[in-house]
mmCIF file of the N, C-alpha and C atoms, coordinates in Angstrom:
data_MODEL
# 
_entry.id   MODEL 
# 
loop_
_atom_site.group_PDB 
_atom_site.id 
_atom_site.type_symbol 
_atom_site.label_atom_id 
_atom_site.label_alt_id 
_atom_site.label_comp_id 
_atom_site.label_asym_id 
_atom_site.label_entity_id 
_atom_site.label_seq_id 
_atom_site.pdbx_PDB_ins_code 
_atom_site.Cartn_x 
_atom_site.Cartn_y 
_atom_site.Cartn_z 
_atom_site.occupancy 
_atom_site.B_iso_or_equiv 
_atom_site.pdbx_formal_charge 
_atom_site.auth_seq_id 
_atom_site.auth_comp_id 
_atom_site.auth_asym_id 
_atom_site.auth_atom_id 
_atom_site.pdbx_PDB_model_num 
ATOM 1   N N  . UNK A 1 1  ? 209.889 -48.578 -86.736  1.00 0.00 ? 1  UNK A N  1 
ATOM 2   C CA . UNK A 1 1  ? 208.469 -48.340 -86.673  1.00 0.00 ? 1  UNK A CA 1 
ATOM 3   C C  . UNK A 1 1  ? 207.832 -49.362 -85.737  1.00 0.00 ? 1  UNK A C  1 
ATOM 4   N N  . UNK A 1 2  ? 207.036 -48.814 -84.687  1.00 0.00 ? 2  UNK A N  1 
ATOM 5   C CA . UNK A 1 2  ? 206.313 -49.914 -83.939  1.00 0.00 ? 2  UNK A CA 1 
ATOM 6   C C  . UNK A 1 2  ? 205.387 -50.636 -84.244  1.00 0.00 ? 2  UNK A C  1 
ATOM 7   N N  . UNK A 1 3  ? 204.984 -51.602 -84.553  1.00 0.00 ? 3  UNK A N  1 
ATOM 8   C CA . UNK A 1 3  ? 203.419 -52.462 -84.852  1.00 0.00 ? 3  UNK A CA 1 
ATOM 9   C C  . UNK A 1 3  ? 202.381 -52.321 -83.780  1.00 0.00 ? 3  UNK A C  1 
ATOM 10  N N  . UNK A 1 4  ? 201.314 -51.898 -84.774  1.00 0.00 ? 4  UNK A N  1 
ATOM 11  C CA . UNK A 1 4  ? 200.228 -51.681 -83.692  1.00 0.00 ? 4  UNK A CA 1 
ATOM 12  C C  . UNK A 1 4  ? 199.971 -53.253 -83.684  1.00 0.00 ? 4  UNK A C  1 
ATOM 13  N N  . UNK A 1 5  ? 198.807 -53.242 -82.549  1.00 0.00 ? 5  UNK A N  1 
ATOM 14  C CA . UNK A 1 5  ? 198.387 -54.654 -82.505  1.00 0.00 ? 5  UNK A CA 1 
ATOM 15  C C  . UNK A 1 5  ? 196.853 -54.148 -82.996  1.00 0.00 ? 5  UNK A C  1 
ATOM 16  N N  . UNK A 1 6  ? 195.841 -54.814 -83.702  1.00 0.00 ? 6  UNK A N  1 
ATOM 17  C CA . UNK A 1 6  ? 195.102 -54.675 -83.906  1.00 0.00 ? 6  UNK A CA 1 
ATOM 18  C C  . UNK A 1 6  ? 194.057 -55.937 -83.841  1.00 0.00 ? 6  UNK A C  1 
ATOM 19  N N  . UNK A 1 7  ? 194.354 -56.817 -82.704  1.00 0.00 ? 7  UNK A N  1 
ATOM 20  C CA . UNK A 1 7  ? 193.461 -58.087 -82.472  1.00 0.00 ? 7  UNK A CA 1 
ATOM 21  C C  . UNK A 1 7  ? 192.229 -57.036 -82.187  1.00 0.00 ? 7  UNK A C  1 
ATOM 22  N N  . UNK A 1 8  ? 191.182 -57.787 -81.740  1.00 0.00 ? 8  UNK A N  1 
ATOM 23  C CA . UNK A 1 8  ? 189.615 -57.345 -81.451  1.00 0.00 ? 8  UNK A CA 1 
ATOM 24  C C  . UNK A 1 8  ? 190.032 -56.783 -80.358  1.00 0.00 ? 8  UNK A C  1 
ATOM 25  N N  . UNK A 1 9  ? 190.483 -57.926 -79.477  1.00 0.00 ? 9  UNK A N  1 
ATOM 26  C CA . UNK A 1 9  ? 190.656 -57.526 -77.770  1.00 0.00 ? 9  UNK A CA 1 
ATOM 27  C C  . UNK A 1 9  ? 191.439 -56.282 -77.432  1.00 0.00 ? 9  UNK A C  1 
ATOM 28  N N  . UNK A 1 10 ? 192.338 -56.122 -78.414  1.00 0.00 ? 10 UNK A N  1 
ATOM 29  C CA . UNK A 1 10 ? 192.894 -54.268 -78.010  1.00 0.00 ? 10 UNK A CA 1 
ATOM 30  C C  . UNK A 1 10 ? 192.271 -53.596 -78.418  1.00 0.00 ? 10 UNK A C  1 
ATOM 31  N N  . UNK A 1 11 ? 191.451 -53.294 -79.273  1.00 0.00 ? 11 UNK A N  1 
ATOM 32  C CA . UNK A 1 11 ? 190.518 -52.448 -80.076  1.00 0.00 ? 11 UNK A CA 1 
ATOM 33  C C  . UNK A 1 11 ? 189.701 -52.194 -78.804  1.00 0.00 ? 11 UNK A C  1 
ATOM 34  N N  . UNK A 1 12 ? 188.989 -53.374 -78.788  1.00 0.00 ? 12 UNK A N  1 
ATOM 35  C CA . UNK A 1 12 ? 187.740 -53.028 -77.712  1.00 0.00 ? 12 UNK A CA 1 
ATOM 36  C C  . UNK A 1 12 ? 188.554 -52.439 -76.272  1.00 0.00 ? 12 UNK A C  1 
ATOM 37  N N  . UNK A 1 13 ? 189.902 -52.806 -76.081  1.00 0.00 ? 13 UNK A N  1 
ATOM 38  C CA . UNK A 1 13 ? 190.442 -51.976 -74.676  1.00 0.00 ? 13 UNK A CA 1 
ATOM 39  C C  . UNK A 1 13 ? 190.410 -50.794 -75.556  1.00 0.00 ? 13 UNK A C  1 
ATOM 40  N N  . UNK A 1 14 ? 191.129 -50.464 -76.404  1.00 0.00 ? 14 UNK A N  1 
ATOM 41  C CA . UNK A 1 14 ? 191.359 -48.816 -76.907  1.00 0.00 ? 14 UNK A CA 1 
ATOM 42  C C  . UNK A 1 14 ? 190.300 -48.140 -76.891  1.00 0.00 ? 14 UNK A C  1 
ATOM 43  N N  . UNK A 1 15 ? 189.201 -48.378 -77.262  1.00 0.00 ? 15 UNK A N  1 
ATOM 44  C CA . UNK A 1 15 ? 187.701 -47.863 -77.431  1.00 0.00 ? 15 UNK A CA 1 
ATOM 45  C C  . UNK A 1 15 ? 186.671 -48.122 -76.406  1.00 0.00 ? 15 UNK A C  1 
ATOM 46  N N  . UNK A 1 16 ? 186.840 -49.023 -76.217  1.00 0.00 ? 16 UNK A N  1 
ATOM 47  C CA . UNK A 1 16 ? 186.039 -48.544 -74.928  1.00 0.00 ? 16 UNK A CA 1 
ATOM 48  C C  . UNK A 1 16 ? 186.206 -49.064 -72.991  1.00 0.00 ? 16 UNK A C  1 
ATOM 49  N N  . UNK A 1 17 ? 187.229 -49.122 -72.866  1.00 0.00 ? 17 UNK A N  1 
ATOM 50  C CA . UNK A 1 17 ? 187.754 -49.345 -71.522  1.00 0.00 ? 17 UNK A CA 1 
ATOM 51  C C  . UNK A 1 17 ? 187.061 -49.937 -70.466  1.00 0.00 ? 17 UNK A C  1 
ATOM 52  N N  . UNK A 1 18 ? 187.033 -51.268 -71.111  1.00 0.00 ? 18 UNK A N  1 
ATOM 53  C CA . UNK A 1 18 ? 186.162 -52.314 -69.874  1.00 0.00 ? 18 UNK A CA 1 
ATOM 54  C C  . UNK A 1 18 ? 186.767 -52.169 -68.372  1.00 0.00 ? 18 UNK A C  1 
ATOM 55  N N  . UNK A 1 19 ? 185.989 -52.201 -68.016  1.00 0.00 ? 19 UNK A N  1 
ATOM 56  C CA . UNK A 1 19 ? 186.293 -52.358 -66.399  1.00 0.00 ? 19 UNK A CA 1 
ATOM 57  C C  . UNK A 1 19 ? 185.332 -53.087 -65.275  1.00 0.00 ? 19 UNK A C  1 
ATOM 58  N N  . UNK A 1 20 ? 186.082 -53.601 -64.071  1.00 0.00 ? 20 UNK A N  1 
ATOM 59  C CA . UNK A 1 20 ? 184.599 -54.308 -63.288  1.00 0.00 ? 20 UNK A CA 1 
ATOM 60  C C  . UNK A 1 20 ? 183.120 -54.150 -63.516  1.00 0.00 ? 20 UNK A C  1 
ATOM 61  N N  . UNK A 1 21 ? 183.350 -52.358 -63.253  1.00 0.00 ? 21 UNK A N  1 
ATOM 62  C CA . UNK A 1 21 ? 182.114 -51.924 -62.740  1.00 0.00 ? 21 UNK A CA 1 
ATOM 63  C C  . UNK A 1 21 ? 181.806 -51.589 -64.276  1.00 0.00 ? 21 UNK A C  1 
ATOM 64  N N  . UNK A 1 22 ? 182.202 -51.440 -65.809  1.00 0.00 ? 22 UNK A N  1 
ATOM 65  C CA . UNK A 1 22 ? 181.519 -51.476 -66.481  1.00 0.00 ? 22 UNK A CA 1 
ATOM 66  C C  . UNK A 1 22 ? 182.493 -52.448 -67.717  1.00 0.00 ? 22 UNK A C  1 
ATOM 67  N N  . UNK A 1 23 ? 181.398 -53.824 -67.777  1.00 0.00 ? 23 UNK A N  1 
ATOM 68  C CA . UNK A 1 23 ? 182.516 -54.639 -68.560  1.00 0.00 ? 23 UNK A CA 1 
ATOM 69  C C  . UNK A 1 23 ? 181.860 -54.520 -69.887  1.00 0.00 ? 23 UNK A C  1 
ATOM 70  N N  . UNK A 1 24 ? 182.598 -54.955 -71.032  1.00 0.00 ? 24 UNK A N  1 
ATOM 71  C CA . UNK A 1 24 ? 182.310 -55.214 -72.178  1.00 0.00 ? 24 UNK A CA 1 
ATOM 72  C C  . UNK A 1 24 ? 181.512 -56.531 -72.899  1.00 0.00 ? 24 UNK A C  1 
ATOM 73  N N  . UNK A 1 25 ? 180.978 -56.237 -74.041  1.00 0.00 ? 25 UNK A N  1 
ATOM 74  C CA . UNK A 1 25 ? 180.108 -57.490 -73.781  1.00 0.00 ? 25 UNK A CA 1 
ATOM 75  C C  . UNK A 1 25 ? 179.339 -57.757 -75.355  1.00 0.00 ? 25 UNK A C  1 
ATOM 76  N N  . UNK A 1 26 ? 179.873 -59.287 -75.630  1.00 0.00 ? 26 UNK A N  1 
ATOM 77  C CA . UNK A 1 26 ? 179.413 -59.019 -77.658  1.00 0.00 ? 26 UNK A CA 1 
ATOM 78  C C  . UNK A 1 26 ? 178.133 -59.206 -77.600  1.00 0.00 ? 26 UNK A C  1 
ATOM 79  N N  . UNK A 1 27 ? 177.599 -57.726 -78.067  1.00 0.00 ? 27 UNK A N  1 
ATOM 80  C CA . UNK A 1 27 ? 175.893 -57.562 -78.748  1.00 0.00 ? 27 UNK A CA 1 
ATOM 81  C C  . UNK A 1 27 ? 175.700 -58.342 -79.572  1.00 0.00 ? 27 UNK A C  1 
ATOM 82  N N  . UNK A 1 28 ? 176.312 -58.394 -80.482  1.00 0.00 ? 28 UNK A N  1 
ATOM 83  C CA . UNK A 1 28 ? 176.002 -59.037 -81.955  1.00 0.00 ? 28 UNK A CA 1 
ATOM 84  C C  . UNK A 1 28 ? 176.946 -59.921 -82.378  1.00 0.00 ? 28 UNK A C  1 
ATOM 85  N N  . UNK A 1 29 ? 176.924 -60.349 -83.211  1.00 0.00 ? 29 UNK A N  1 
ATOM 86  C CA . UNK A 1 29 ? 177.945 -61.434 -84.135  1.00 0.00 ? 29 UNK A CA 1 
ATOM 87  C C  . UNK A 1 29 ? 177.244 -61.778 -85.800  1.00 0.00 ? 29 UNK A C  1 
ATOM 88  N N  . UNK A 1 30 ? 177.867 -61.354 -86.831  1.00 0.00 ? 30 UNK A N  1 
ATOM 89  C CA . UNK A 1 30 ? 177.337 -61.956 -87.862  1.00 0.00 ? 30 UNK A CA 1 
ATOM 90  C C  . UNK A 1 30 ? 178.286 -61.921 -89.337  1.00 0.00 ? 30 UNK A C  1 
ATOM 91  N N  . UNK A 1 31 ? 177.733 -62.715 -90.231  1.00 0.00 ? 31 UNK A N  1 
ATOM 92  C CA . UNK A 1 31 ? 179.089 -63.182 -91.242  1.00 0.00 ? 31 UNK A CA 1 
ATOM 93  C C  . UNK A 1 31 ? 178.661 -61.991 -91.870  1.00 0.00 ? 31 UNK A C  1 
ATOM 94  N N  . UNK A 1 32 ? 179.547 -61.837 -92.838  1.00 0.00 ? 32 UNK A N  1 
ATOM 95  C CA . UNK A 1 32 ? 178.987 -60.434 -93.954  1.00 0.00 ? 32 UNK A CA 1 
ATOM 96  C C  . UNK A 1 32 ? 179.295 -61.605 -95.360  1.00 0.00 ? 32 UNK A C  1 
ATOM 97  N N  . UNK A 1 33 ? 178.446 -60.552 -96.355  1.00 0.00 ? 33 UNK A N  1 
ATOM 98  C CA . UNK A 1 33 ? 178.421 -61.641 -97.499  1.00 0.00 ? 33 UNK A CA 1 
ATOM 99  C C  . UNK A 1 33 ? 179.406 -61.790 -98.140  1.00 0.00 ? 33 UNK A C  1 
ATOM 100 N N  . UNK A 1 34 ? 179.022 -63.264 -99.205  1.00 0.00 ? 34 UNK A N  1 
ATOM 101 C CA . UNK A 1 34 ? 180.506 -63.341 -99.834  1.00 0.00 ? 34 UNK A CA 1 
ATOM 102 C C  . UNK A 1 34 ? 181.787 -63.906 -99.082  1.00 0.00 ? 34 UNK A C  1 
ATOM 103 N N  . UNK A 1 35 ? 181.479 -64.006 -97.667  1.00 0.00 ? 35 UNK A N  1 
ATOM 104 C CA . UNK A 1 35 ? 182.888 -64.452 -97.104  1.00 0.00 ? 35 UNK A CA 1 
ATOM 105 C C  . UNK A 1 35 ? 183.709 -62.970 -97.624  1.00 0.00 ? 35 UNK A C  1 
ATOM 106 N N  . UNK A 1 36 ? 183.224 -61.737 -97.332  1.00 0.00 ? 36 UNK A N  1 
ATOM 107 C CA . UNK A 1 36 ? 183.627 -60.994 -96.729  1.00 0.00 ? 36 UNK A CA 1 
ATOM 108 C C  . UNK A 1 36 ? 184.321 -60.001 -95.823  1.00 0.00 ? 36 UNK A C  1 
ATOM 109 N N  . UNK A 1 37 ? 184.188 -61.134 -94.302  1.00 0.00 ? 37 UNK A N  1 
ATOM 110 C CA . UNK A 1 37 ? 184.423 -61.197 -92.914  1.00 0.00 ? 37 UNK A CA 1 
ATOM 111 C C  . UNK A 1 37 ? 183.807 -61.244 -92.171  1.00 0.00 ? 37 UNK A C  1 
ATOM 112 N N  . UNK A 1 38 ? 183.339 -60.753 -91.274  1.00 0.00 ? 38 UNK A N  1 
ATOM 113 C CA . UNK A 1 38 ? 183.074 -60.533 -90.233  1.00 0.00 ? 38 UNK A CA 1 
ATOM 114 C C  . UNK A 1 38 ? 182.269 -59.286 -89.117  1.00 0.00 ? 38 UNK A C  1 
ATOM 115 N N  . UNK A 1 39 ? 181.458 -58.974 -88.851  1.00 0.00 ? 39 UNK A N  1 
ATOM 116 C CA . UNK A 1 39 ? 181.100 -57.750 -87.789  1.00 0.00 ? 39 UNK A CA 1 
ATOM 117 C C  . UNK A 1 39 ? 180.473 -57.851 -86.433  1.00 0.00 ? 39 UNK A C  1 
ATOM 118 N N  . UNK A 1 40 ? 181.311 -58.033 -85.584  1.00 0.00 ? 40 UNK A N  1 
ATOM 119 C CA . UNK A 1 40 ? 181.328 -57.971 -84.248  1.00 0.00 ? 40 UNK A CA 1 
ATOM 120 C C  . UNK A 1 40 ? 180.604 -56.617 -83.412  1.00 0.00 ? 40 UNK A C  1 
ATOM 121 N N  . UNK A 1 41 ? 179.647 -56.547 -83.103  1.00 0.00 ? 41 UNK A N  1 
ATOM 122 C CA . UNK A 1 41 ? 178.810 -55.507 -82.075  1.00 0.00 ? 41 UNK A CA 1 
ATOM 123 C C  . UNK A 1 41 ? 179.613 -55.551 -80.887  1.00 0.00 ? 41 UNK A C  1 
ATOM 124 N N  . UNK A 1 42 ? 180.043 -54.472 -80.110  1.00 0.00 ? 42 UNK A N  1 
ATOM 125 C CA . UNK A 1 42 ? 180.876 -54.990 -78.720  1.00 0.00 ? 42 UNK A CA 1 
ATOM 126 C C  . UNK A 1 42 ? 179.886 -53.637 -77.922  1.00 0.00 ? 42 UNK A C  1 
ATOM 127 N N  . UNK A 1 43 ? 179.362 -53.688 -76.399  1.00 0.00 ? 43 UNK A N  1 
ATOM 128 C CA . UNK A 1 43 ? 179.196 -52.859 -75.795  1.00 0.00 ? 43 UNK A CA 1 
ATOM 129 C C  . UNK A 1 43 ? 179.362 -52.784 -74.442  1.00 0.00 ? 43 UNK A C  1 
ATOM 130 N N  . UNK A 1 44 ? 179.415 -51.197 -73.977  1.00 0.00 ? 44 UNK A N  1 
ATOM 131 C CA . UNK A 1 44 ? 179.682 -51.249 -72.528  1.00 0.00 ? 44 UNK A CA 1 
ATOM 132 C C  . UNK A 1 44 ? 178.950 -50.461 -72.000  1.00 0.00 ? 44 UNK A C  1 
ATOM 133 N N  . UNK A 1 45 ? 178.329 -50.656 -70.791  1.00 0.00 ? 45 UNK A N  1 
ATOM 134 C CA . UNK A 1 45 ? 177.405 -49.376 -69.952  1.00 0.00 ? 45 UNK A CA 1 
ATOM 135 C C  . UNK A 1 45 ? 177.739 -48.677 -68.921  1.00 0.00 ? 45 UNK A C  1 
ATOM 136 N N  . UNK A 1 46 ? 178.198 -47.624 -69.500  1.00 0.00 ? 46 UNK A N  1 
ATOM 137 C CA . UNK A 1 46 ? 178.709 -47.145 -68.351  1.00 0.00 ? 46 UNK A CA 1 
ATOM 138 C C  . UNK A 1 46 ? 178.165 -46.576 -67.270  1.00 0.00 ? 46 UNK A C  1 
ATOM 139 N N  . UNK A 1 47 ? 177.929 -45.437 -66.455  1.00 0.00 ? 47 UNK A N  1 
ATOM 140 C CA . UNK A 1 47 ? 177.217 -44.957 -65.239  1.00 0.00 ? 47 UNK A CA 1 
ATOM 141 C C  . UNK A 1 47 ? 176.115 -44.004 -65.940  1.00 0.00 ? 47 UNK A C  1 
ATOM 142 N N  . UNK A 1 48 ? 176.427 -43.560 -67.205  1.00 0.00 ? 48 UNK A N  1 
ATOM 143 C CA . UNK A 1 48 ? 175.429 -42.208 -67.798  1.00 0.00 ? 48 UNK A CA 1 
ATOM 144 C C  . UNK A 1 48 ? 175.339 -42.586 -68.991  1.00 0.00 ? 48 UNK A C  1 
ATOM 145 N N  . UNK A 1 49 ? 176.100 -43.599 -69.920  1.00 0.00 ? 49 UNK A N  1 
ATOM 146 C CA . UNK A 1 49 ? 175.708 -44.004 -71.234  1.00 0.00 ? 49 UNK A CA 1 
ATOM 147 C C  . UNK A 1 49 ? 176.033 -45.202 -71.539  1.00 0.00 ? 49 UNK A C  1 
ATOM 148 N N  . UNK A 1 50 ? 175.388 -45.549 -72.548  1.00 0.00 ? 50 UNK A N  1 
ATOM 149 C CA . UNK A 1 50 ? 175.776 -47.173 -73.251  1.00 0.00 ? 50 UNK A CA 1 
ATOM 150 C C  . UNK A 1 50 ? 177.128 -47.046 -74.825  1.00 0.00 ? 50 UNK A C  1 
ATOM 151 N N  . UNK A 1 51 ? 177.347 -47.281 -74.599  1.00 0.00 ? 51 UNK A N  1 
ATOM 152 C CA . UNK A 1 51 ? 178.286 -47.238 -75.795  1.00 0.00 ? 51 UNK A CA 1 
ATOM 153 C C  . UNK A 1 51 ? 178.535 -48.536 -76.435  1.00 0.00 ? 51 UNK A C  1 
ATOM 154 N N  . UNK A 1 52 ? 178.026 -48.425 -77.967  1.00 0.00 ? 52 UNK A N  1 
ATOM 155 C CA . UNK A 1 52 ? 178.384 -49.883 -78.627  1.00 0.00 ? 52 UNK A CA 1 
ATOM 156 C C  . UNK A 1 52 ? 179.008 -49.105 -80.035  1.00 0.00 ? 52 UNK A C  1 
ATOM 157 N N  . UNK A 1 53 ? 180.098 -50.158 -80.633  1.00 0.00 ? 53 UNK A N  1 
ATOM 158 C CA . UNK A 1 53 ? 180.764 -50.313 -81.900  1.00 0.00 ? 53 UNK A CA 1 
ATOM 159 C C  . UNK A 1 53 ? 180.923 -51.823 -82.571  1.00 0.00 ? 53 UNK A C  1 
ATOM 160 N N  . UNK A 1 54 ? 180.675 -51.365 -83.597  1.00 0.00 ? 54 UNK A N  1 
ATOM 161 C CA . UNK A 1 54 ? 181.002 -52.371 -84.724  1.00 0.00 ? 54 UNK A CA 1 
ATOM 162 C C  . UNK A 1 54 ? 182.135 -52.280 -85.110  1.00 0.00 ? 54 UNK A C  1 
ATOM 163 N N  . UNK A 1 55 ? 183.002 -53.757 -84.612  1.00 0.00 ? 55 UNK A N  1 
ATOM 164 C CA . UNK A 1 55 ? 183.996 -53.896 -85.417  1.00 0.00 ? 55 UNK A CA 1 
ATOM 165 C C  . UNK A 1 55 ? 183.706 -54.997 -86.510  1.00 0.00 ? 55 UNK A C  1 
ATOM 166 N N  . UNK A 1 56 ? 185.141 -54.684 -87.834  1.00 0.00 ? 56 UNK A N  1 
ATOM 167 C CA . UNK A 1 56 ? 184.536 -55.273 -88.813  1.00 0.00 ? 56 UNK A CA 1 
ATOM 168 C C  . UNK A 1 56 ? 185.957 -55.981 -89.286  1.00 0.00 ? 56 UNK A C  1 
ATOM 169 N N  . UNK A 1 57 ? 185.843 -57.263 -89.562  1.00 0.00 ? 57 UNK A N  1 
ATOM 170 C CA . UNK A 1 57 ? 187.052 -58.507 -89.779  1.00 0.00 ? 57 UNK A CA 1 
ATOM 171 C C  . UNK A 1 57 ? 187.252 -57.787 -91.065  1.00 0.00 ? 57 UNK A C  1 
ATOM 172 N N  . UNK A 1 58 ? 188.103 -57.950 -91.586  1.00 0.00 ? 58 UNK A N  1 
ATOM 173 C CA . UNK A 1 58 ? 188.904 -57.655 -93.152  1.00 0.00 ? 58 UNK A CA 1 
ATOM 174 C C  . UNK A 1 58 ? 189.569 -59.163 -93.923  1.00 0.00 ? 58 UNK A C  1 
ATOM 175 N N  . UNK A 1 59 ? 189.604 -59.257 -95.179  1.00 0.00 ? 59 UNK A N  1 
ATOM 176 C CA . UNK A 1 59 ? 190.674 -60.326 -95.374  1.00 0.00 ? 59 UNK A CA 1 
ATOM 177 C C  . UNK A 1 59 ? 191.858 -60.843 -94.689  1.00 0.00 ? 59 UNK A C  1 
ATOM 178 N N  . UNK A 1 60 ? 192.000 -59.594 -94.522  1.00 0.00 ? 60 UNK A N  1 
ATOM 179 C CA . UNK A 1 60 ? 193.403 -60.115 -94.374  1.00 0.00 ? 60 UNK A CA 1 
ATOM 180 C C  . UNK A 1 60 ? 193.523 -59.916 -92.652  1.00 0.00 ? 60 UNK A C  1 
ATOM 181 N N  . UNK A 1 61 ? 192.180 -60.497 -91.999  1.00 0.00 ? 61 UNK A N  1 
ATOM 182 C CA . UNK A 1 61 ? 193.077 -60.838 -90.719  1.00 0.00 ? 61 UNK A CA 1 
ATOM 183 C C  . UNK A 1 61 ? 192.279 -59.470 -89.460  1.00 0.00 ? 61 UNK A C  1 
ATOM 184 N N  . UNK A 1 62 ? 192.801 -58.690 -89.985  1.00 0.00 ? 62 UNK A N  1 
ATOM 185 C CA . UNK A 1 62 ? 192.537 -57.353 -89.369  1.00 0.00 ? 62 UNK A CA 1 
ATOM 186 C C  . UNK A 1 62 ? 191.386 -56.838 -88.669  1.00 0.00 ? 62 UNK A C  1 
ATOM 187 N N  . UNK A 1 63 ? 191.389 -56.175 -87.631  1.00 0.00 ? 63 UNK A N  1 
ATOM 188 C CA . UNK A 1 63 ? 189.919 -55.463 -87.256  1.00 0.00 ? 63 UNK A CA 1 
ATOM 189 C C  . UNK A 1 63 ? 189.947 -54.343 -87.326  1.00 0.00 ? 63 UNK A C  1 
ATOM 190 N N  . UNK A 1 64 ? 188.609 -53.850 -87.862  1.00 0.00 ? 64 UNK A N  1 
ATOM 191 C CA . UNK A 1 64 ? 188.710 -52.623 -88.413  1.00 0.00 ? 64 UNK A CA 1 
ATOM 192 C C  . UNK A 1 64 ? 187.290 -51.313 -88.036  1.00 0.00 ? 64 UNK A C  1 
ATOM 193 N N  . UNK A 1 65 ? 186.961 -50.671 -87.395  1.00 0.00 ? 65 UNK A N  1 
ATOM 194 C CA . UNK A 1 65 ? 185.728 -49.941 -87.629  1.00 0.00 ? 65 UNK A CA 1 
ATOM 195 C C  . UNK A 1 65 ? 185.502 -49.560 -88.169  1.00 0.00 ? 65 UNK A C  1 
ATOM 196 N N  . UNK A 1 66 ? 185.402 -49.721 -89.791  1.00 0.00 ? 66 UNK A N  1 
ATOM 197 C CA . UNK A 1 66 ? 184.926 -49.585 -90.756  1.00 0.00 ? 66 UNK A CA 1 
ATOM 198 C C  . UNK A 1 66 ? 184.511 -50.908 -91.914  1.00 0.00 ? 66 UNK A C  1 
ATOM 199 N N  . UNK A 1 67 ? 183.847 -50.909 -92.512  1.00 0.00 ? 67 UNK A N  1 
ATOM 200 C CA . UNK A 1 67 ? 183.512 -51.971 -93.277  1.00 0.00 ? 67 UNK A CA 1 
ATOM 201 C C  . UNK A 1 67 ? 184.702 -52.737 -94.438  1.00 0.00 ? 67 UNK A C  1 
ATOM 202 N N  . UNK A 1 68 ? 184.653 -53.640 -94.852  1.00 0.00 ? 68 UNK A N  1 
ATOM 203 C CA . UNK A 1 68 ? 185.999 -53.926 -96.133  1.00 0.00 ? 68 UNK A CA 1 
ATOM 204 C C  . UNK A 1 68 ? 185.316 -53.461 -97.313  1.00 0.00 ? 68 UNK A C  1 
ATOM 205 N N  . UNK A 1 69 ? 185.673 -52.866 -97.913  1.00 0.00 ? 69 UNK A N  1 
ATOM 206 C CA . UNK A 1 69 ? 185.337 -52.189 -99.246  1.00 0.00 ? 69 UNK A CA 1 
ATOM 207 C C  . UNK A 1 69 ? 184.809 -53.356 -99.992  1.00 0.00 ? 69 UNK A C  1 
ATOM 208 N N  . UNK A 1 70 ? 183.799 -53.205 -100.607 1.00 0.00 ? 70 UNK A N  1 
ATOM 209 C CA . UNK A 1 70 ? 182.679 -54.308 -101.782 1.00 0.00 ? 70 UNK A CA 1 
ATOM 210 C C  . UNK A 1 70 ? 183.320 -54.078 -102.790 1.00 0.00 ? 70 UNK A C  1 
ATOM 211 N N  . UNK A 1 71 ? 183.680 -55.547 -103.292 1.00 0.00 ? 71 UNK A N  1 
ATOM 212 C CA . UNK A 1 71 ? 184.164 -56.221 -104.715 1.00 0.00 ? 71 UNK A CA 1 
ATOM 213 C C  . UNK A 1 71 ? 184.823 -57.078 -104.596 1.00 0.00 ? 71 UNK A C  1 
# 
C-alpha cells in the first residue's frame, strides 16, 4: 500500500496548483479551541476566479479539509 503524504504543502499542490502566474498564499491562520488544532485559509487567484480552502490540523498530526470532530 502506498502512503499518501498529507503535509499542508501537498494538499495545497493537490488542490489548488500554485504557479508563477497564480501563487498560493495563507489568508488566514487561527488556533481552534481546546487545543483542538489548527485552520489554515490558503488561496489562489487565478485569471477568472479566486479560490480559497480551509485546511484543518487534526491531533494527530494530519491535514485535513474538514474539521476534527468535537469532544
Amino acid at each position: 500500500m502506498r502512503k499518501t503524504d498529507n503535509s499542508l504543502h501537498a494538499l495545497v499542490e493537490k488542490w489548488l496548483s500554485p504557479s508563477d502566474a497564480s501563487p498560493a498564499r495563507v489568508a488566514c491562520f487561527r488556533h481552534l479551541a481546546n487545543h483542538k488544532g489548527c485552520v489554515v485559509c490558503v488561496e489562489s487567484a487565478q485569471a477568472t476566479r479566486r479560490l480559497s480552502i480551509a485546511f484543518f490540523r487534526h491531533r494527530n498530526g494530519g491535514w485535513y479539509v474538514f474539521p476534527p470532530l468535537a469532544g
